[in-house]
N, C-alpha and C positions, 0 to 999 in steps of 0.2 A: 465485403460488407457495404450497405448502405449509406449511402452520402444524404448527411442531411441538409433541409433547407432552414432551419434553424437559426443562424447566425447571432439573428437580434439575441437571443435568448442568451446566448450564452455573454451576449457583451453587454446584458441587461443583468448578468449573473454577475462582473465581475465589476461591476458599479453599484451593485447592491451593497448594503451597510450589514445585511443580516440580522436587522436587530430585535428579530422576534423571540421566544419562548424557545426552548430547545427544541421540545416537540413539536411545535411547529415548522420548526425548521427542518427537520429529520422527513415529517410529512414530502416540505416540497424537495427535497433532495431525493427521497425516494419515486416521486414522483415526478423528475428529470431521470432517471435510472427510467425508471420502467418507458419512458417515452421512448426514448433513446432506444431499449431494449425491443419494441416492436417496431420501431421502423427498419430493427438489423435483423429482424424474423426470431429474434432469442426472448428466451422467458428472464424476467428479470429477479424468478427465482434462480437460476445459477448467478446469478451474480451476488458478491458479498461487500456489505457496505461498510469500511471501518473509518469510525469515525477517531481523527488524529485531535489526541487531547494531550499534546504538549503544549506548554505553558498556561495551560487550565486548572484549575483546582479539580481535588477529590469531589467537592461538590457537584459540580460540573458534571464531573463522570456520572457519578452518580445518578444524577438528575436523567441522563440519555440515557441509561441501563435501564431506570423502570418507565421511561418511555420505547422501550422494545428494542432497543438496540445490544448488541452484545458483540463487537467487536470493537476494540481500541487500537490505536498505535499511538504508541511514541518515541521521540525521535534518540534519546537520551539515558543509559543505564541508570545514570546518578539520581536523574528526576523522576525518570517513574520509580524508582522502587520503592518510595517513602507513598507514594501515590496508593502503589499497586495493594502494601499491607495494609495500610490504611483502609481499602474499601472494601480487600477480603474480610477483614473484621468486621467490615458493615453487613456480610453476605452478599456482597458485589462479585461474581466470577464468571465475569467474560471470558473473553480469549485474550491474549494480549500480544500486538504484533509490534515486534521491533522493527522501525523501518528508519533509522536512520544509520552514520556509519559506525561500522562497531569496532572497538578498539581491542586489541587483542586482550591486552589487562586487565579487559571489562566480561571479557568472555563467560567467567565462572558465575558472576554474578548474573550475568544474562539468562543462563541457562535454571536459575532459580526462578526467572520470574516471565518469560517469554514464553508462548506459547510455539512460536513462528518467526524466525529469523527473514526478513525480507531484503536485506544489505548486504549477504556474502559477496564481497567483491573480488576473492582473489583465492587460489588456490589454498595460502599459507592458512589464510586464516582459517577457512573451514578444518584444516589439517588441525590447528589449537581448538575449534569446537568438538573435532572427532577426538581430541586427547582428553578432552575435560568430559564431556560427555556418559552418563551412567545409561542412555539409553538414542535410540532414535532421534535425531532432532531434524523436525520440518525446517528447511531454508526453503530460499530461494534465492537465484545466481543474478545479482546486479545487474545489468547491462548500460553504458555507456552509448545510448545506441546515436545520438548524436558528435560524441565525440567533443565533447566542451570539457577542456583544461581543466576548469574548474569544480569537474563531480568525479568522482567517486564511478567503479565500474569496471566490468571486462567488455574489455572493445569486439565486438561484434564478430568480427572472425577468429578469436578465439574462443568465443562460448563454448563451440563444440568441444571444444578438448578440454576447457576445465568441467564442465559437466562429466565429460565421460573420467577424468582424474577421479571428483567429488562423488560417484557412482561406485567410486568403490572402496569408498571407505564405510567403515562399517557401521557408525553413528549418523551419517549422514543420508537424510530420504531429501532428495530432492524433488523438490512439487514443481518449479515452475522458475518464468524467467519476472524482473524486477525491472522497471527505469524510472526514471524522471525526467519529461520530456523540458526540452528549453520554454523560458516564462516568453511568450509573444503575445500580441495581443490579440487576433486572430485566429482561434484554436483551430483550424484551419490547416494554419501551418504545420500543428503537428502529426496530423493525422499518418504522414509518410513516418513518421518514427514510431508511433503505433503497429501501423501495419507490417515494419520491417521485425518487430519482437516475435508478432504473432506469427510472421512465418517461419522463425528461429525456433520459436517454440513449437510449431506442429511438425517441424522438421525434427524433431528432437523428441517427439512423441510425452512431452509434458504439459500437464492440465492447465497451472495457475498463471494466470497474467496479472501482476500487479502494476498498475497503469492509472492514469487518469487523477483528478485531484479537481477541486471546485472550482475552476474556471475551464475545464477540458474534458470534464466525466463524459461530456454525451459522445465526444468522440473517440474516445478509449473507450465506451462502451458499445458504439459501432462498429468499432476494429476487434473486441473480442475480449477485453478485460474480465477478469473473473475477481478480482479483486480492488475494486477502487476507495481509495484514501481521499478523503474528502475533511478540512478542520473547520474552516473561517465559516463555510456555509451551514456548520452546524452549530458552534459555539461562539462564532462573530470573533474579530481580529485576537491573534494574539495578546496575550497580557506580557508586560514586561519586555 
């Protein structure tokens, strides 16, 4: 993929306040996607932008839905789901991605209101989503690809084999691989953890890469992301 020269941008992105209109801000997020996306030769229609609306109001959501957006995550069973009925009743129906970690106890409830599991970190648990599960459910397999104590993931040379486990169970469609690269300040730095997913993933002959986040999109979207999660530069800092 393409190496951009970009830099300022992205360190002009993570100094920014965001404190425009939602719409507007959706505008220039999209509009870092699609740059990003022709200088890596890709349409920045395969890419899908969800925007993370945890610790956001229903309002919120709302407001980005009929400004054209129709993908969400959040990080939380508890929190979205008062969230999630709340804005079905408005006629609000996105898609809704879970992408933070998921508890097994949380499972049942998950699978009423997620559309797309992005957090499977471990064998077990996908085994409790294929037990609760009345039908297919899209994951995607965590990945740990830098290796910090502190997240959540299957470390890298295992992938292979919990995918091929998670392949055969019968609830379980697996789309693609999942990370969260380390916070640096130089998204730069992360690019090699980027590109070590994507070659996990084509090694592995699956589509989704969920990657990248609003200080690093252009770079997970040069290394191949198909799914980028992006909050602060939609809805400005968390609440709370």
């Amino acid at each position: 993929m393409a190496q951009s020269g970009r830099q300022d941008t992205w360190r002009g992105a993570e100094q920014t306040s965001f404190g425009g209109g939602i719409a507007a801000n959706l505008a220039a997020v999209r509009a870092r996607i699609s740059s990003a996306a022709d200088r890596a030769g890709r349409s920045s229609r395969d890419i899908t932008l969800i925007g993370v609306s945890k610790t956001h109001p229903a309002a919120a959501v709302a407001e980005a839905y009929h400004a054209g957006l129709r993908d969400f995550g959040e990080n939380r069973v508890q929190e979205a789901a008062a969230k999630i009925i709340q804005l079905r009743a408005q006629g609000c129906t996105p898609r809704w991605h879970l992408i933070g970690h998921l508890q097994r106890n949380k499972v049942r409830a998950a699978l009423d209101l997620f559309d797309i599991l992005h957090s499977v970190d471990s064998v077990r648990l996908a085994e409790v989503i294929d037990a609760h599960a009345s039908r297919p459910v899209a994951v995607l397999v965590e990945v740990n690809v830098a290796g910090e104590a502190t997240k959540f993931g299957v470390a890298s040379e295992d992938v292979p084999a919990t995918v091929e486990r998670l392949r055969q169970l019968p609830n379980i469609e697996v789309r693609g691989l999942m990370t969260v690269a380390p916070r640096v300040r130089d998204p730069e730095e992360v690019r090699p953890v980027f590109r070590e997913l994507r070659k996990l993933r084509d090694r592995l002959g699956l589509r989704e890469l969920s990657m990248g986040m609003t200080d690093d999109l252009e770079v997970a979207v040069e290394e191949g992301s198909t799914l980028v999660r992006v909050g602060r530069a939609i809805f400005g800092p968390s609440v709370g």
